[in-house]
Residue, then its C-alpha position, 0 to 999 in steps of 0.5 A: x484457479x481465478x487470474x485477476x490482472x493487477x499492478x504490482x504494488x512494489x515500485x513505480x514501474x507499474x509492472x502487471x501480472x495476473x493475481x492466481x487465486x483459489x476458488x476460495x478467493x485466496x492468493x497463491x500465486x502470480x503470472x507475469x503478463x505477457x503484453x506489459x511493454x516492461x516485463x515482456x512476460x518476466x517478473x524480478x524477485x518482489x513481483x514473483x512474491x506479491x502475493x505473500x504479504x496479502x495473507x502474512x500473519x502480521x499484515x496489518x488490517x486496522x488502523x491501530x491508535x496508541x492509547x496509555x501505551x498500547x495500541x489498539x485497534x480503531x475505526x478508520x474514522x478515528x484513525x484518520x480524525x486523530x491523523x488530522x487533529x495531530x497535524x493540524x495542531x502540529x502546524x499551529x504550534x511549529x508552522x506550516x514548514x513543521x509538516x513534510x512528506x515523503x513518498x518512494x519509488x515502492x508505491x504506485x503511480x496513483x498513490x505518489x499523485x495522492x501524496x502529491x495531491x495531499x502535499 
């Protein structure tokens, strides 16, 4: 059994627990840390199942692009580039004030500093 320290990915608390993996590298459990100043070596209900979603069946892996209306999986380039292309040309049709973002407490510190950053 492999223990990887992490931050769970379900709020801004910024909880850690150790990520249990098998010798194959899948997850199959967690352990809460005992040295997090939060936790105190306790995790609630999201931080005890984190790891569940890594290796759920429906966990998306690619970017998918809508095409004739389906969606197809695509490269992260072209995903991104179509991203991009959309907002740019959504701001020249309707203004700068027609582009908006929102962020949540479920993502981590870094990722709000990235939409902050992006915004």
């Amino acid at each position: 059994m492999n223990k990887t320290l992490t931050t769970c990915p379900y709020c801004g608390t910024g909880c850690t627990f150790y990520l249990l993996t098998d010798d194959a590298g899948r997850p199959v459990g967690v352990e809460p840390s005992q040295t997090h100043p939060v936790t105190q070596g306790r995790l609630c209900v999201k931080g005890w199942n984190a790891f569940n979603f890594i290796t759920h069946p429906d966990r998306l892996t690619a970017p998918l692009i809508r095409r004739n209306g389906k969606l197809e999986p695509a490269t992260w380039d072209r995903a991104l580039d179509l991203v991009v292309s959309r907002l740019q040309q959504t701001q020249q049709n309707h203004g700068a004030d027609s582009i908006a973002f929102f962020s949540s407490a479920k993502t981590t510190n870094e990722e709000n500093y990235l939409m902050m950053k992006l915004a």
